[in-house]
Biotite code that builds the C-alpha atoms (Angstrom):
import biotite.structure as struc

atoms = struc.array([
    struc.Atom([17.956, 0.242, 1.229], chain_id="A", res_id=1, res_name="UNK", atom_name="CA", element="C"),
    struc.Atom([17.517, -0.538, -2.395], chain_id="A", res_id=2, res_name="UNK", atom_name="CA", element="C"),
    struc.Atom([14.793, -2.752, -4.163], chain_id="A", res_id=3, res_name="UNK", atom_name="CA", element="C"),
    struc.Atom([17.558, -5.359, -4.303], chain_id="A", res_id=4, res_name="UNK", atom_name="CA", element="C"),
    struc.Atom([17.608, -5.745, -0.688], chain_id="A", res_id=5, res_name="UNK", atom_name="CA", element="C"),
    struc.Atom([13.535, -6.133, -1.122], chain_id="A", res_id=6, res_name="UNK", atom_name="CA", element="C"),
    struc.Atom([13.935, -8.831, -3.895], chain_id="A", res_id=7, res_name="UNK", atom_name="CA", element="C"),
    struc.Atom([16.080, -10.887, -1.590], chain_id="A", res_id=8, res_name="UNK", atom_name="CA", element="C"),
    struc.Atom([13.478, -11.048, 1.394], chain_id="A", res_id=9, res_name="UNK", atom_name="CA", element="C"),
    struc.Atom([12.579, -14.839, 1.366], chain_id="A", res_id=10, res_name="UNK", atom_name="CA", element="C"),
    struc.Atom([8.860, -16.061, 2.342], chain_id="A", res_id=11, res_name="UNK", atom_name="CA", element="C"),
    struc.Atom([9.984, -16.618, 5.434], chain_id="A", res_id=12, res_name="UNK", atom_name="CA", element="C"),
    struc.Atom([10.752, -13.310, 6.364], chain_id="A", res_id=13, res_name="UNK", atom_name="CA", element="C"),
    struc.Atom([8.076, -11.625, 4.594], chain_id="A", res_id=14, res_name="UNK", atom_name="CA", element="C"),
    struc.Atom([5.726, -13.966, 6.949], chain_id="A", res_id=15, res_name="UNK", atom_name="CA", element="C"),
    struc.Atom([7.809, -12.697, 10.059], chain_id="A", res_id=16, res_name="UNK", atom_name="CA", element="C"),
    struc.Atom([6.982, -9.080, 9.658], chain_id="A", res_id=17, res_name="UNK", atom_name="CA", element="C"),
    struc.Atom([3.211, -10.140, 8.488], chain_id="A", res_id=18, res_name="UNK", atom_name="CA", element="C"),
    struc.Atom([3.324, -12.411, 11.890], chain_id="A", res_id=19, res_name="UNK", atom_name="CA", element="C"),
    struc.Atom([4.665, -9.455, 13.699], chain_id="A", res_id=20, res_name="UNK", atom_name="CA", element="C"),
    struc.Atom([2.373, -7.045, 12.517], chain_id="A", res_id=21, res_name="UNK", atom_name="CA", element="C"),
    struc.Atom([-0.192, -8.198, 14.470], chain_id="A", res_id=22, res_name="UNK", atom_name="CA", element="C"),
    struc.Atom([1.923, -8.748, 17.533], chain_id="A", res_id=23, res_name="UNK", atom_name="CA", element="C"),
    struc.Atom([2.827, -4.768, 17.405], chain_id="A", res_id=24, res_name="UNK", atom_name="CA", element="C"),
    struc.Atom([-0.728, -3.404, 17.005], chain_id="A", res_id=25, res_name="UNK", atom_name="CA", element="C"),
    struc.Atom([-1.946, -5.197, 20.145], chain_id="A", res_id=26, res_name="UNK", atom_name="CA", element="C"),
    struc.Atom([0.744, -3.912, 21.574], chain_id="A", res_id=27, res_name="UNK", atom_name="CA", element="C"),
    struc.Atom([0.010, -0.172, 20.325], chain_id="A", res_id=28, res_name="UNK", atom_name="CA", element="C"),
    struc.Atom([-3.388, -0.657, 22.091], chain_id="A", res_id=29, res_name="UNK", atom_name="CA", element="C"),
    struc.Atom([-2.428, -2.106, 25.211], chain_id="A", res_id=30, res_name="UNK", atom_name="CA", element="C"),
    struc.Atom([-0.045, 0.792, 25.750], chain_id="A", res_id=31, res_name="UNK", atom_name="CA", element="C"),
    struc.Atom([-2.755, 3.007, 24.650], chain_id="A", res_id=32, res_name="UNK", atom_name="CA", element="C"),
    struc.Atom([-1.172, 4.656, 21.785], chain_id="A", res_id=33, res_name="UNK", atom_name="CA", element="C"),
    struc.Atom([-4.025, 3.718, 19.182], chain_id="A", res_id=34, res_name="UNK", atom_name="CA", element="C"),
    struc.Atom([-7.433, 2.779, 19.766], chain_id="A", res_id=35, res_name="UNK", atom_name="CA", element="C"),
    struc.Atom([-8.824, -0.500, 18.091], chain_id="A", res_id=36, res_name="UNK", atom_name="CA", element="C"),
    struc.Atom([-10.347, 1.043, 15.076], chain_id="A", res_id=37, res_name="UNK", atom_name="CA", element="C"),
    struc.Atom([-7.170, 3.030, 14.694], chain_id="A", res_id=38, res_name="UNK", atom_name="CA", element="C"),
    struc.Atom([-4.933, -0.102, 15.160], chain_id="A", res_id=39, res_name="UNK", atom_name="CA", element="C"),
    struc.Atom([-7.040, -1.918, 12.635], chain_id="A", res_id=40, res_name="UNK", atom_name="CA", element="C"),
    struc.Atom([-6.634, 0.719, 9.729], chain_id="A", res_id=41, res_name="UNK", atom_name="CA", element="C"),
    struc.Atom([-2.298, 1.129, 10.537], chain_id="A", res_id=42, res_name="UNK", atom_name="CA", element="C"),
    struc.Atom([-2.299, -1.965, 10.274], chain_id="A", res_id=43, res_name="UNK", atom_name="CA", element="C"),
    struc.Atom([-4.078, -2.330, 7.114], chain_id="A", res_id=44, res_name="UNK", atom_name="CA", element="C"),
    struc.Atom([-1.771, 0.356, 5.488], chain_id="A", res_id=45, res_name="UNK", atom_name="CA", element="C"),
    struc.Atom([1.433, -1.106, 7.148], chain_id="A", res_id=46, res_name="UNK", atom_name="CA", element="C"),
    struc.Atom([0.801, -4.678, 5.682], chain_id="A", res_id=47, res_name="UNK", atom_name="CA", element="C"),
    struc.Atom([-0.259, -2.985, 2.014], chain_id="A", res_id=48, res_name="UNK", atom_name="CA", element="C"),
    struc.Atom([2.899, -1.170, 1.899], chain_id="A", res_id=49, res_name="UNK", atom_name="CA", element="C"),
    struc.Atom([4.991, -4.462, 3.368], chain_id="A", res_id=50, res_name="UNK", atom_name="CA", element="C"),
    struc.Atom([3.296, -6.874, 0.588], chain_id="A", res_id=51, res_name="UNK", atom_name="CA", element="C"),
    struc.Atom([3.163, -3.852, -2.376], chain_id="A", res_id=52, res_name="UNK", atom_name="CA", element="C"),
    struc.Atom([6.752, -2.637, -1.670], chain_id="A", res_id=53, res_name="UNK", atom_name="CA", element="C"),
    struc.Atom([8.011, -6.219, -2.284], chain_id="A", res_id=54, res_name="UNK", atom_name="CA", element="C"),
    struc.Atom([5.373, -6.856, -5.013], chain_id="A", res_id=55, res_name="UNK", atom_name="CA", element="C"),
    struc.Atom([6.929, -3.486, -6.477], chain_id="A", res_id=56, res_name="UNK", atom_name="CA", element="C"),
    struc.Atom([10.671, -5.010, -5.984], chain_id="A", res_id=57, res_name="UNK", atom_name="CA", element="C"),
    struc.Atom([9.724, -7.748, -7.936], chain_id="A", res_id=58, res_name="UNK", atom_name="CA", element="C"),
    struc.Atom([8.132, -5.841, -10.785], chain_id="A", res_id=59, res_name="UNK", atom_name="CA", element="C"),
    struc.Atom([8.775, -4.697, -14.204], chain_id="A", res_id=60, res_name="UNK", atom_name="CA", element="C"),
    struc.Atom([7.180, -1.550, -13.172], chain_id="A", res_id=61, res_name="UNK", atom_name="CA", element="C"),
    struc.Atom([8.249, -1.040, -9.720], chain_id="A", res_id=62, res_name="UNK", atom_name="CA", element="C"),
    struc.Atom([6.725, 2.061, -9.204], chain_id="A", res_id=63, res_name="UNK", atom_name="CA", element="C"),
    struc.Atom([3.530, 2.058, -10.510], chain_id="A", res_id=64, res_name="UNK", atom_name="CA", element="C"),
    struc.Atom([2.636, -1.453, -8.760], chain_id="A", res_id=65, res_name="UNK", atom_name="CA", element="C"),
    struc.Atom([3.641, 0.025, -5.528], chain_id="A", res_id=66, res_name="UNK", atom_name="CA", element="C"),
    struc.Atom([1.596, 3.384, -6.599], chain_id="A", res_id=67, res_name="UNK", atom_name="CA", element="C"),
    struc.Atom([-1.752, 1.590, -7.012], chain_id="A", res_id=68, res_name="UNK", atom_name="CA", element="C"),
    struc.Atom([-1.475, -0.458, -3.451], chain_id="A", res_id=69, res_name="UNK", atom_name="CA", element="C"),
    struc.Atom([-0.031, 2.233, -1.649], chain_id="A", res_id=70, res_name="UNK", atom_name="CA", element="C"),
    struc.Atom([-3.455, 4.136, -2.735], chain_id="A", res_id=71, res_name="UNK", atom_name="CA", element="C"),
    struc.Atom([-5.718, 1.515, -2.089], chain_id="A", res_id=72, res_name="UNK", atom_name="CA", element="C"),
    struc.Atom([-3.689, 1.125, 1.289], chain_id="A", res_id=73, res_name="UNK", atom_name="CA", element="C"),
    struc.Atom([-4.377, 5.041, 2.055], chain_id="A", res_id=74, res_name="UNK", atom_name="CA", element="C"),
    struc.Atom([-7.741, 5.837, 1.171], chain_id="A", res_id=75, res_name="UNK", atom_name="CA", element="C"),
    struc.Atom([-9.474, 4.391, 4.337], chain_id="A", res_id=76, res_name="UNK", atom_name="CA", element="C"),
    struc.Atom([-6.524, 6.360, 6.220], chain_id="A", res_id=77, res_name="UNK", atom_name="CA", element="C"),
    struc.Atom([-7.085, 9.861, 4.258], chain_id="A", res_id=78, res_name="UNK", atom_name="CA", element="C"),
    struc.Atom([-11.045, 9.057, 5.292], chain_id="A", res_id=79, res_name="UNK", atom_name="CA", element="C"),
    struc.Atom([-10.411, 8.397, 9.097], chain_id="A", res_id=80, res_name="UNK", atom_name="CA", element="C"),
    struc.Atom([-8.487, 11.667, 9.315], chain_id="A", res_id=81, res_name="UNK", atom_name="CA", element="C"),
    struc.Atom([-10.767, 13.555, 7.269], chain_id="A", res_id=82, res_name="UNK", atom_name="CA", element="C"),
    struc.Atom([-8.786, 14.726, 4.834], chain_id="A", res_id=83, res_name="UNK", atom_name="CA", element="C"),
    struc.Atom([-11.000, 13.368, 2.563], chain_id="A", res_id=84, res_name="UNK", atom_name="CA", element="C"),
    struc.Atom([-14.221, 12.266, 2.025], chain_id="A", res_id=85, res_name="UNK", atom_name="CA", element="C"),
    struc.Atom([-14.902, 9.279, 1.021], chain_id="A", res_id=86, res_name="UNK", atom_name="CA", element="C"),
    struc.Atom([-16.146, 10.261, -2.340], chain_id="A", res_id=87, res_name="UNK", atom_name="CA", element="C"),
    struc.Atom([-13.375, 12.426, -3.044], chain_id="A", res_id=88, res_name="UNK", atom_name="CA", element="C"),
    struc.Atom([-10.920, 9.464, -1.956], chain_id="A", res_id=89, res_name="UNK", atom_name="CA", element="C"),
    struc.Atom([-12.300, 7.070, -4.172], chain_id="A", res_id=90, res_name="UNK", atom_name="CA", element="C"),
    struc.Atom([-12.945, 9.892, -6.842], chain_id="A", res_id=91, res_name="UNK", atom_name="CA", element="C"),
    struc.Atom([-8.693, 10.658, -6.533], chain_id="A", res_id=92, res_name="UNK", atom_name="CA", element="C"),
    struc.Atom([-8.141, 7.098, -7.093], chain_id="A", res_id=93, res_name="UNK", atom_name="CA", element="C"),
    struc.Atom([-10.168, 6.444, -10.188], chain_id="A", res_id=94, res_name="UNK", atom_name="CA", element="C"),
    struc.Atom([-8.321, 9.237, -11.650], chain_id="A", res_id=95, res_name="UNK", atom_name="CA", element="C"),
    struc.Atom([-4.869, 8.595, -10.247], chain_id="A", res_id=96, res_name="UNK", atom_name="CA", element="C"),
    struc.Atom([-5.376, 4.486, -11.928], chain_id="A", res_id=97, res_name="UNK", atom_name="CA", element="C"),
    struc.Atom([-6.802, 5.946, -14.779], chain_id="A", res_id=98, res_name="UNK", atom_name="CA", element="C"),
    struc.Atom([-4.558, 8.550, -15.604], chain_id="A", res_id=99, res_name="UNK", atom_name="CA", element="C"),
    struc.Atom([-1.597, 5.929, -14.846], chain_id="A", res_id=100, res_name="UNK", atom_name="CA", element="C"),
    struc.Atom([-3.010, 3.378, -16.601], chain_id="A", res_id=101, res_name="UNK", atom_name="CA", element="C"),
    struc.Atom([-4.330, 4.796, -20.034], chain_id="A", res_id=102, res_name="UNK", atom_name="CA", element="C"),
    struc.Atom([-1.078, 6.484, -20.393], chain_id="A", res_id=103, res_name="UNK", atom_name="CA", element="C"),
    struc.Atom([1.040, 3.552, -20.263], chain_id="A", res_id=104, res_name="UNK", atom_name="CA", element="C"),
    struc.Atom([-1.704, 1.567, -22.439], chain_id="A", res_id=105, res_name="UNK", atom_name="CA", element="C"),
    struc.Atom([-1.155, 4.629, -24.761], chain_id="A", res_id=106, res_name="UNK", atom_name="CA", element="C"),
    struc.Atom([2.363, 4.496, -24.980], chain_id="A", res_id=107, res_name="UNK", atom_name="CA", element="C"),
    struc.Atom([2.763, 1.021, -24.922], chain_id="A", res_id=108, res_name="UNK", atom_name="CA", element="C"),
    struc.Atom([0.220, 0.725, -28.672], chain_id="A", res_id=109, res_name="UNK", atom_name="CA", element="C"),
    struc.Atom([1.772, 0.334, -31.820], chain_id="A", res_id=110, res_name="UNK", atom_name="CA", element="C"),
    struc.Atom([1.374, 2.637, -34.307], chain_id="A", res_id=111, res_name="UNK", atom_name="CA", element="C"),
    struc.Atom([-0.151, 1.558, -37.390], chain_id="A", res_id=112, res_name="UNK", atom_name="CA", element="C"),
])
C-alpha cells in the first residue's frame, strides 16, 4: 500500500474504521482476548496510527507527522507493558520532538 492509496481514503471511510474501532474492541473483550483497560489503550494507539498515518499521507513531511503521533500514540503502551517508566517515556519523547524538530528548524534557517 502506498501513501497514495492513504490520500484517497474519503471522510467517509476514515469514519468507518473510526466507527469500527470501537465495534472490534468490545468485541476483543467479550471474547476475552483483552481486558477493559487493555482494550482502552489498543484502541487509543490503533485510532492514533489510523488518523496520523493519513494525517502523514497528506503531509509535506510525511514521516515526521506520523513520527510525533505514533509516539504520543505509544507512550501509554510502552508504560502498561513496562518497558518504560513513565518518566523515561515522556523523557524519550521530549528528546525524540526535540531532536526532530530543532534539526529541521536548523536546516530550514537562512544563512545570513
Amino acid at each position: 500500500m502506498s501513501f497514495d492509496a492513504i490520500r484517497d481514503l474519503t471522510a467517509e471511510a476514515r469514519g468507518r474504521i473510526y466507527a469500527t474501532l470501537g465495534s472490534v474492541q468490545v468485541l476483543l473483550v467479550t471474547l476475552g482476548l483483552l481486558n477493559d483497560s487493555d482494550a482502552a489503550l489498543w484502541g487509543g494507539a490503533v485510532a492514533a496510527l489510523v488518523g496520523f498515518g493519513v494525517a502523514g499521507a497528506n503531509s509535506m513531511s510525511t514521516w515526521r507527522t506520523w513520527l510525533y503521533g505514533v509516539l504520543g500514540a505509544a507512550q501509554p503502551l510502552l508504560v502498561a507493558y513496562s518497558v518504560f517508566s513513565d518518566a523515561q517515556a515522556s523523557a524519550v519523547a521530549a528528546v525524540v520532538s526535540a531532536a526532530l524538530g530543532l534539526g529541521v528548524a536548523a536546516y530550514k534557517t537562512p544563512v545570513i
